[in-house]
N, C-alpha and C positions, 0 to 999 in steps of 0.2 A: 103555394104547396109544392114539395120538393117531390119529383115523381118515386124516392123510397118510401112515402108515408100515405102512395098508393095500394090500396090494399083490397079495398069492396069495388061493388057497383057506383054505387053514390063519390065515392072518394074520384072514379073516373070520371064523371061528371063533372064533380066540382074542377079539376084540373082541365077540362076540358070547354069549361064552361062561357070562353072567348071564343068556342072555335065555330064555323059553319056546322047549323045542324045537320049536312050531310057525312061532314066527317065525325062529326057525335055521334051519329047513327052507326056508321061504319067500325068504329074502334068499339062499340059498347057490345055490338053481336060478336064484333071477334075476341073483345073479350072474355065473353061465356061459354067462349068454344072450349069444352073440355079436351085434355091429356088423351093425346093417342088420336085425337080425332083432326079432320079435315073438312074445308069446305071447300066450293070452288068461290069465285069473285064473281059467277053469277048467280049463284047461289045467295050468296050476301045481300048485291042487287037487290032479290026477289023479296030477301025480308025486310030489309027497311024500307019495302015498299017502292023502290026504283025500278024495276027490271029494263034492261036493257043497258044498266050503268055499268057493268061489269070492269070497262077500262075504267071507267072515273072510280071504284073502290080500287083497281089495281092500282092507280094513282095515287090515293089518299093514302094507302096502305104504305105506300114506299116512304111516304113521310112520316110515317108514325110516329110522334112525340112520346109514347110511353113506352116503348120496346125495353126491355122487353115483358112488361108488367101485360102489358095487348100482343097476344102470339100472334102476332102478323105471317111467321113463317108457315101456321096449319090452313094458309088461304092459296090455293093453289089453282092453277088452269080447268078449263074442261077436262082434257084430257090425262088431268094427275100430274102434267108438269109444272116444271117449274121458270118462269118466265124472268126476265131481266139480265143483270152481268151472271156471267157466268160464275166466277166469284160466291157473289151472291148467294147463287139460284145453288148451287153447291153446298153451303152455309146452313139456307133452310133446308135442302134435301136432307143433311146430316141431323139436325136439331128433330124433325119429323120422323126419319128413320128409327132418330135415339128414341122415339117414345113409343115404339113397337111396331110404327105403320109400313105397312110391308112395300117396298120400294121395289122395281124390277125394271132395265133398259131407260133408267134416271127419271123414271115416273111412280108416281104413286098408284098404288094395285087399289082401283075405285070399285066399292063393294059397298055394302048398306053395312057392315060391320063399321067402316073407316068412315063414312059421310055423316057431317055433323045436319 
């Protein structure tokens, strides 16, 4: 499967479907993260049922095989930032930003409006 001819829930799975079920876990919530919305990496944690993994999804997250079909960049820090190369961390800021999330001193304005 060619990752354009991912489309659904099921299509990421079948794509996905060599990989450790922790990072299945990981790309399948961050896939349902809807437009304009944010979560944090321990927040993710908490729903596939790991808490405390928070660095191990920051981890999996930076590998992400389907970017950008899996919004990797609406997964952010505790505190609304944005963690890794600066580059990067820039990259998602802007991609976040574009989708209306209110950004302020290069972090994201964390409110129940923005938290997925």
């Amino acid at each position: 499967m060619r990752i354009e001819d991912v489309k659904t829930e099921q299509d990421v799975k079948e794509f996905l479907k060599d990989s450790p079920k922790f990072a299945t876990a990981v790309y399948l919530v961050t896939y349902k993260m809807p437009y304009g919305k944010v979560c944090t990496y321990g927040r993710v944690a908490k729903l596939i049922g790991k808490p405390g993994a928070s660095r191990a999804v920051a981890n999996t997250l930076h590998n992400n095989p389907l970017f950008p079909v899996v919004p990797c960049w609406r997964v952010v820090k505790a505190d609304g930032g944005f963690g890794g190369d600066p580059k990067a961390a820039a990259g998602r800021r802007g991609r976040v930003q574009s989708e209306g999330v209110r950004i302020r001193d290069g972090k994201v304005v964390m409110n129940s409006d923005v938290l997925y």
